[in-house]
Structures are given as C-alpha cells and as structure tokens.
C-alpha positions, 0 to 999 in steps of 0.5 A: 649561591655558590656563584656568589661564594665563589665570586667573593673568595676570588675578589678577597683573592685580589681578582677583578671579578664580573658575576654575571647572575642569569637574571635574579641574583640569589633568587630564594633570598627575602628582597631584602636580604637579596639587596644586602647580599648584592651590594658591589661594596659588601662582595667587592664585585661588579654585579650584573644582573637583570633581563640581559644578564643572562650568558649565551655563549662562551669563547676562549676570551669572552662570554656573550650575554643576552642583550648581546653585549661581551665581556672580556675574560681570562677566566670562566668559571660557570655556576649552575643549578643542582640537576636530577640524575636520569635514573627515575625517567630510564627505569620507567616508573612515574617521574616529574617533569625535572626527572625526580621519582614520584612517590607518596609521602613514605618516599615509596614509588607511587608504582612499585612499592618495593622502590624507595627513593632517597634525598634529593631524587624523591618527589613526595606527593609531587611537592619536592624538597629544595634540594639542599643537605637540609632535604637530603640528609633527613629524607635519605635517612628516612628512605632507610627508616621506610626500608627497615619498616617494611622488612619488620612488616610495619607501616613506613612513618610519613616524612616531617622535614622543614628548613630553617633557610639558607647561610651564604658564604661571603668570603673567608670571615663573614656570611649572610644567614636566610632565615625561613618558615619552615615550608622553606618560604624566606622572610625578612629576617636574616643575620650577617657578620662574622656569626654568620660566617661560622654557622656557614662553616658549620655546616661543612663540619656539622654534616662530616659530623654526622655521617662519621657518627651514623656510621659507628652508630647506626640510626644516630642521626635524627631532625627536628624541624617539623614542616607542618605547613606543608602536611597543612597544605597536603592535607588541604589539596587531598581533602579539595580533591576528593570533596563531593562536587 
C-alpha cells in the first residue's frame, strides 16, 4: 500500500508517475475495491501490473522488468514488504520460516518461557498476525500484560486481537477505507472519499495518541475487537490433531 500512497502524493505533486506493482497491485484488498483503488484516473498514474510487472534490475536511469522491458526514470523510489529482524533465528529457540519467534498463544516462547515475544516478531501457534499497528500495538501491550502476570505468579491470559481492515492514503484529501472480518480476511465492503481520507490520517495521530497516554498512565491502552474466528479455527486444528485415529 505504501507504493500506492507514494505514487499518488507525487502525481498530486505534478510528477509523471509509473507504479510498477510486482504483480497484484494491493494484494489484500476485496477484487472489488482493488479495482477502484487502480483505477489510473482515480490515482493520476500509469499502473502497471500483471505476471511481467515484476522490476529485476535497477540502473541510474532505467529499471528493467520481468518480461524484459525498460523503462526510463529519473528517479526510483523501491517500496517492499515489512521484513522480520533475525533475532529469533540467532538466538536459536524455534522460528518460523520468515524469521518470526513461535510461541504459544500468551506469546511465550514455545521453548523458554522466560522469553516473550513482542508485536510483529511473535508467531502465536504458528498463525502470525498481519503485520500492521493493529497487530503491533495490542500484542506488544499483551507481552507486557504476559511479563506482569508471570512476576505476580498468575496465569498470562491468551491474546484476542481482530482487525477491522485497511485505510489507504490516496493523496492529500481523499482515501480508500478496507473493511474486514475480524480473522482480517477483506470483503467487499469499503468506504472512499474525504471520510476516508481523515480516518487514515487518524491513525497517525490516534497511535502518537496512544503511546503519549500509556506513557503518563501506565496499562491505559486497551483493544477491543475480539478475533473469535481465529480462536474457532485454533481450537478446531488442536481438537483434529489430538482425535483418536
């Protein structure tokens, strides 16, 4: 998504603009809100996406893409996917394949119980979180929750964080809003416009918010969506696995 932002605020800028989207452009998003957020008209770009939309190389003043065309630049500007620092993998206690500590569903290491994993490094029974500020903050302040329980000697509570989707910035007034069940799987519904626009710029302020009011009052913050879906499908998984067979 952040290509997309970036991209629009440069045409808004007067820049003529390529976005080159590696394939799906805005891969999470419902097909049908995908298609109104591509539009060239509604980002004031040239989209290119699909199998060959992928870049392969970059020079000074081209960048070279999978079915071998190039295209002209003057500038590039790369946009990639949240990555995992390689702290779990060094320290030797189990981690999934992109790096992230596994843990049970307390966010305690599934070998150490003295080792809590915070935000977007935490893999809760092997189903992590999408990494967004909507994951981070509650499992973050859910790691602090698991360390205070097990210093008191009480039992950590288990993790209940949903998603209710994802806003996208497209330019300085307007905005796109995905909505989403909360096991964060998009639907068809979404909202656009100016609204838009101001919940997006909500959520810069809104977390600032947050972290200035957690750090005069300690245990202030709280969440309240409930992904029960996901407790469903955990609970569903562990019942298959240990059934007579």
């Amino acid at each position: 998504m952040l290509g997309i932002e970036i991209a629009v605020e440069q045409a808004e800028a007067g820049r003529p603009v390529t976005l080159v989207s590696g394939g799906v452009l805005g891969p999470y998003l419902h097909p049908r809100v995908r298609r109104s957020v591509a539009r060239p008209a509604r980002i004031g770009v040239s989209v290119l996406d699909g199998p060959g939309a992928t870049v392969t190389a970059a020079r000074r003043y081209a960048v070279t893409l999978g079915d071998g065309r190039e295209l002209p630049r003057a500038v590039t500007i790369w946009t990639t996917v949240f990555g995992v620092p390689d702290l779990a993998t060094r320290s030797g206690l189990s981690a999934d394949a992109t790096g992230r500590l596994l843990t049970d569903e307390t966010l305690t290491s599934v070998d150490d119980e003295r080792v809590i994993a915070a935000g977007d490094l935490a893999a809760p029974s092997s189903v992590p979180l999408r990494m967004s500020c909507q994951a981070a903050n509650p499992l973050g302040a859910h790691a602090a929750d698991t360390v205070l329980a097990r210093i008191a000697g009480d039992r950590p509570a288990l993790i209940e964080v949903g998603f209710f989707g994802l806003c996208v910035s497209l330019g300085q007034r307007t905005g796109t809003v995905q909505l989403a069940a909360k096991d964060d799987t998009a639907n068809r519904f979404s909202t656009g416009g100016r609204l838009s626009g101001k919940v997006k710029e909500s959520s810069y302020t809104g977390l600032l918010e947050h972290l200035a009011h957690e750090a005069r009052t300690p245990g202030w913050y709280s969440w309240k969506f409930k992904d029960f879906r996901r407790r469903q499908r955990l609970r569903t998984e562990d019942g298959a696995a240990h059934a007579p067979r």
